[in-house]
C-alpha angles and dihedrals in degrees: 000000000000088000092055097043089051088047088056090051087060096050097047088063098053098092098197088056092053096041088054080054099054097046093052091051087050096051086050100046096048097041088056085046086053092046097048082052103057098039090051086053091058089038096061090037089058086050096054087056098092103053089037088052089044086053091048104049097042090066088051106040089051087062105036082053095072094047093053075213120149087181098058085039093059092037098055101033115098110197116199130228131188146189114218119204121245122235098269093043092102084062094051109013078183099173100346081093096054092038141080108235098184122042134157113227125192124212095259120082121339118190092067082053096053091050097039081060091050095085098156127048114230085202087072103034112123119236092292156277111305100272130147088268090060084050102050096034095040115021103026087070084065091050100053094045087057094061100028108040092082109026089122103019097051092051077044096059098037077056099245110109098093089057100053090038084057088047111106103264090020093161093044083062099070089040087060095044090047097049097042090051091045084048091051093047086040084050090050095063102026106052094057096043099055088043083058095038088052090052099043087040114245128174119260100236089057090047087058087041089057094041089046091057081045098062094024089053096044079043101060085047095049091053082043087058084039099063093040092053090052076066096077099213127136127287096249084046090050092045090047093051087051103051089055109043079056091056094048094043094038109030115020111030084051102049093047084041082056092045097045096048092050082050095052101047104030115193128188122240127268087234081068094058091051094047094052090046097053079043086062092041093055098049092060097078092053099055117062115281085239092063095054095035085060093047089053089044102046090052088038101035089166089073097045103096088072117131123258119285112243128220090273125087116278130197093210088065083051119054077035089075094041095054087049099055083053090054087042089057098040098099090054079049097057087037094054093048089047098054082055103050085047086053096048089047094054091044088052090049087049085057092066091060097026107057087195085054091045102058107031077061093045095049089045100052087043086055091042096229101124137108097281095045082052089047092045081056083060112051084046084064101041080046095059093041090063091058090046093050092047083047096057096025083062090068101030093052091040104039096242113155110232115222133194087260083062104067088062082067092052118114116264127215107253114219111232112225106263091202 
């Protein structure tokens, strides 16, 4: 221990060590500060849902109450949903930051609704916000390779490294220096994330999750600096050889990773879905109303005991195609989600071989802001739109007049647990 306190000591008065080590604490600190805030941000604006949505639903309601109509009820209601984050989101927002996590569905189709609310494309989104997973996966590399890239050959060059070689427990001595430098990096990271994860709640086992890819990650980067430095080039050389094996291992295996894999499994957009769908839509008011009452009942015989539809206009005929463009576009739908699912997969494969790729996948699915935790959101809302449209199916097909007294029976949107 007094070795390693006088080690320390050393360390302490190398100003640029301990400036690396300050900038990095202050890029943690401040990524974590950037994520909190945002998370705290989505988080408001998914509490102020239910009196938006009361205020919402009692102008309509005033004036659906004097029409008796269920039609005009389903048409004009709009019902929220929302995706709440999960304790670790403000580490690795993931696609939190591409997708919309609150969004309001009728009772018409859906699957336009679900794609008009995609603006962004998670396919061209850059590596990320600046969060704490863009600091350790992207910045922390820089960070080892400052301090690591001449712990020999800088004692070499100042001519000092045969006597400390000759010193009783010579070689101890860079295993001290190595593993005080890769605890104080460690430190660095650690300290204020667990400060942040204490305060947004997180459980303890994730906490240790999250603290385990830290060392692991700075780890494999030290060995990285390690095997560089056996090398016995120059410092400069050593620093050279660093940078670029980051920006091979970090920045462009990845990226061509990305491109290759995108190459290999093309999928269509999810503009497309919605497209098709309105197409659909649209060509239901040129074919006979028959024609598209006995598609929707022979896919929904419960309702088809209803009673014939008239020469007027009938919401019934209505929301009936537009249940059945959502049912033409469904196997683009599963092909689409598919495509996605095979490209996640083969990203995740590329993790075990591509550290970067690893743990940007690893903080993302603990924080449960990847693609499935964005593809459980909806099936929650699909979910929900079948009882909306069963709630509002039950007094069109039946000729029930709907009432203000009858919103407060609609199906609401049940908020799953983020813990």
């Amino acid at each position: 221990m007094s070795l390693l306190r006088y080690e320390l000591r050393l360390l302490v008065r190398q100003r640029l060590t301990m400036f690396v080590l300050a900038v990095l604490t202050c890029l943690t600190v401040a990524a974590l500060a950037a994520g909190m805030a945002e998370v705290a941000r989505q988080r408001a604006a998914i509490a102020a849902v239910p009196a938006a949505q009361a205020e919402d639903i009692g102008a309509v309601a005033a004036w659906i109450d004097a029409k008796k109509d269920a039609g005009s009820a389903a048409y004009y209601s709009f019902h929220p949903t929302w995706n709440a984050p999960a304790p670790l989101a403000f580490a690795a927002m993931g696609m939190r930051d591409v997708s919309p996590y609150i969004l309001r569905i009728r009772a018409l189709g859906l699957e336009a609704q679900i794609w008009d609310g995609d603006t962004f494309n998670p396919e061209l989104a850059l590596p990320g916000r600046f969060d704490f997973a863009f600091v350790l996966v992207f910045l922390a590399p820089l960070f080892v390779i400052a301090l690591f890239h001449d712990l020999r050959s800088g004692e070499r060059e100042a001519g000092r490294e045969r006597m400390l070689d000759a010193l009783p427990g010579g070689r101890g001595l860079w295993r001290r220096r190595a593993g005080l430098r890769l605890a104080l990096l460690c430190a660095a990271l650690a300290v204020p994330f667990t400060v942040a994860a204490a305060i947004e709640g997180v459980a303890l086992g994730t906490i240790l999750a999250v603290l385990d890819v830290i060392v692991a990650y700075l780890l494999f980067w030290s060995a990285v600096a390690a095997l560089v430095g056996r090398l016995r080039w120059s410092s400069v050389a050593n620093a050279a050889t660093l940078a670029a094996t980051w920006l091979v291992l970090v920045l462009i295996v990845p990226t061509l990773a990305n491109v290759a894999v995108n190459a290999a499994l093309p999928v269509h957009q999810g503009a497309e879905i919605a497209m098709a769908q309105r197409e659909a839509v649209n060509q239901a008011w040129d074919i006979p109303r028959e024609q598209t009452m006995r598609r929707f009942y022979a896919r929904h015989p419960e309702w088809a005991d209803s009673a014939p539809l008239g020469p007027a206009f009938h919401y019934k005929w209505y929301l009936a195609f537009h249940q059945n463009g959502d049912e033409s576009v469904a196997p683009r739908v599963r092909a689409y989600r598919a495509g996605l699912e095979d490209r996640d997969a083969a990203s995740r494969a590329l993790g075990w071989v591509l550290p970067s790729v690893g743990v940007q996948a690893l903080l993302t699915r603990l924080a449960r802001t990847d693609l499935a935790a964005q593809l459980a959101y909806q099936d929650r809302i699909r979910a929900f739109h079948r009882r909306l449209r069963t709630f509002y199916y039950g007094y069109l097909f039946r000729d029930r007049s709907f009432a203000k007294a009858d919103f407060a029976r609609a199906p609401r949107y049940e908020e799953v647990p983020s813990g």
